[in-house]
C-alpha positions, 0 to 999 in steps of 0.5 A, spaced: 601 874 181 596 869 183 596 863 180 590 858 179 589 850 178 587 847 171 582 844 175 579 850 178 580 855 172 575 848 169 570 847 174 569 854 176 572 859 169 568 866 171 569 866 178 577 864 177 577 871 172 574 876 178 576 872 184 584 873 188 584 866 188 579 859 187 581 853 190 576 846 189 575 841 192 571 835 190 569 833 198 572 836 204 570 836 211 569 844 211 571 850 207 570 853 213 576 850 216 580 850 209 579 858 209 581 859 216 587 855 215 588 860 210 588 865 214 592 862 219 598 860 215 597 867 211 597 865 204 590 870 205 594 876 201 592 883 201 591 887 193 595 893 192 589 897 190 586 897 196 579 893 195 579 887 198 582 881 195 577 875 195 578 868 195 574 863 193 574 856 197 569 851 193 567 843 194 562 839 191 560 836 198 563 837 205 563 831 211 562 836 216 559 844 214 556 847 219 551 852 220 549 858 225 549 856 232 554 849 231 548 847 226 549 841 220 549 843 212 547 836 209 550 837 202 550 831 197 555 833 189 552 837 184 546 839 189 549 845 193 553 852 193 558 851 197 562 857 198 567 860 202 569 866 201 575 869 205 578 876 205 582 880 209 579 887 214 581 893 218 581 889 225 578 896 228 572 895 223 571 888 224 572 888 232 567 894 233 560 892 236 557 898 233 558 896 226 561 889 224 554 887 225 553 889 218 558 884 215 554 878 215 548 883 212 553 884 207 554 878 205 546 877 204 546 882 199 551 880 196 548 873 195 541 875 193 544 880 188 548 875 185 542 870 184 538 875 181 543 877 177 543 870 175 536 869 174 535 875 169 542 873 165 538 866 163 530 869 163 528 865 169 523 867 171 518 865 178 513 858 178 509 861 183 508 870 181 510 874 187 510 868 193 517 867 190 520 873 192 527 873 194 528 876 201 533 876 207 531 872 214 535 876 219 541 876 221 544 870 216 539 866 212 536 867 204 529 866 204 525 864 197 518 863 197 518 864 205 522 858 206 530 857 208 534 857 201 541 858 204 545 861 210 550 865 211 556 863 217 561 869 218 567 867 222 573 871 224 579 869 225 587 872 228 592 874 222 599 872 225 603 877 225 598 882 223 595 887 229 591 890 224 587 886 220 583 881 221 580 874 216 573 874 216 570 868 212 563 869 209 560 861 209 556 861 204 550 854 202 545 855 197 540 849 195 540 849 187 537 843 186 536 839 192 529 834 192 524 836 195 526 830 199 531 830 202 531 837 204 533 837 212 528 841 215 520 843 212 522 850 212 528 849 206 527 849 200 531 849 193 531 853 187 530 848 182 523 848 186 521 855 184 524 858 178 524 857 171 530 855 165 536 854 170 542 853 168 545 845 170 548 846 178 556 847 175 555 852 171 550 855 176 555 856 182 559 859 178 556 864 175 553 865 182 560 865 186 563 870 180 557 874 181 558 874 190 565 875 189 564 882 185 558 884 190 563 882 196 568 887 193 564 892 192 560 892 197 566 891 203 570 896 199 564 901 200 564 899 207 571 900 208 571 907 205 565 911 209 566 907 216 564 909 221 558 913 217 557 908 214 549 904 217 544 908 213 545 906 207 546 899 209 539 899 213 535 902 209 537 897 203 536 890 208 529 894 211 527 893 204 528 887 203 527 883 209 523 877 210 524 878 219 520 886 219 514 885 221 513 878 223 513 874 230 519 872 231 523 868 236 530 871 237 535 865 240 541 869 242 547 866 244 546 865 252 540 860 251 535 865 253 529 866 248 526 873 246 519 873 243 515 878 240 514 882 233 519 884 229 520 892 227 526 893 225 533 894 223 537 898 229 543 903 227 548 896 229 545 892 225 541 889 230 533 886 230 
């Protein structure tokens, strides 16, 4: 059974009841290194129904988080999501080029589920009509009134003593009430900047954690069970909600290069 500290079943009480396990931090230097350390250690435990355990690493601020490509997260208390959310999966799946291109897209549903989720709960509503559109830039960012409101990092990670599943961490960094001023690039932005009757930045993360969680489990456990026939779905769904298609676009793959021209769309493997 797992087992919760007071002060997380205090900070972070929805999320404690749907998540496997929650730890909070008040400042760390990543919850990225904490999960992987996790797995490393194997204290990532796998539930016996089946589905997916997901653990819920939470800090007020990190010293040291990290975006795509080595990027900085700036964060300060109070005024950011910052989640891991770790688990464990099938290393045929997760290693498989043809399909683990959808983890990360995943992972963007879910969060953009959860946060409407969360809006409909408080009746919040957009400042600014359908310019305000909730959306996913491809391959890792959630976009809000066409600006950057949060990221996604996915990382796997070796489980000692296990060749057949993998630990895969979805990091994932929502501006909730960031100042305009001190957003880190002009393209940010922050959802105390477009919607309405929010909750304060405590009760907001949990709730959107405990809503990602329920999405994360669902969703992988849905992934799990009908791969490798499993794209079609996925990509109709993120077509329809992705900012990138039909925009032009500079792609800055891993080798350096830099590929310019205009989106179309989402191909079988999840890829632009």
């Amino acid at each position: 059974m797992t087992t919760f500290s007071s002060q997380s079943v205090a900070l972070m009480p929805r999320t404690s009841i749907v998540a496997d396990l929650v730890k909070y931090f008040a400042i760390t230097d990543s919850t990225q290194n904490i999960a992987r350390d996790m797995i490393q250690k194997g204290e990532i435990i796998a539930r016996d129904d089946g589905k997916p355990a997901i653990f819920a690493i939470v800090a007020d601020e990190q010293t040291a988080g990290r975006g795509r490509l080595g990027r900085a997260w700036v964060s300060r208390p109070g005024e950011s999501f910052l989640v891991s959310f770790v688990t464990l999966l099938p290393k045929t799946m997760v290693m498989d080029e043809d399909h683990n291109g959808w983890l990360p897209i995943i992972a963007g549903l879910a969060a953009r589920d959860a946060l409407l989720v969360a809006f409909r709960e408080h009746n919040s509503s957009p400042m600014h009509g359908e310019a305000c559109a909730l959306k996913l830039k491809w391959p890792n960012d959630v976009f809000l009134h066409d600006c950057k409101e949060g990221g996604i990092l996915t990382e796997i990670v070796a489980v000692p003593e296990h060749d057949d599943v993998v630990g895969v961490v979805f990091g994932i960094g929502l501006n909730l009430c960031v100042p305009q001023e001190v957003l880190p690039i002009k393209m940010a932005t922050s959802l105390q900047m477009h919607m309405t009757a929010l909750p304060e930045a405590q009760a907001l993360r949990d709730e959107i954690a405990a809503n990602i969680v329920t999405g994360l489990r669902s969703r992988l456990y849905d992934f799990m069970r009908d791969y490798p026939s499993n794209a079609a779905d996925l990509q109709k769904e993120v077509s329809g909600v992705c900012w990138t298609l039909g925009r032009e676009v500079n792609v800055h793959p891993v080798d350096g290069k830099v590929v310019t021209g205009t989106a179309e769309r989402i191909g079988e493997d999840a890829s632009l």
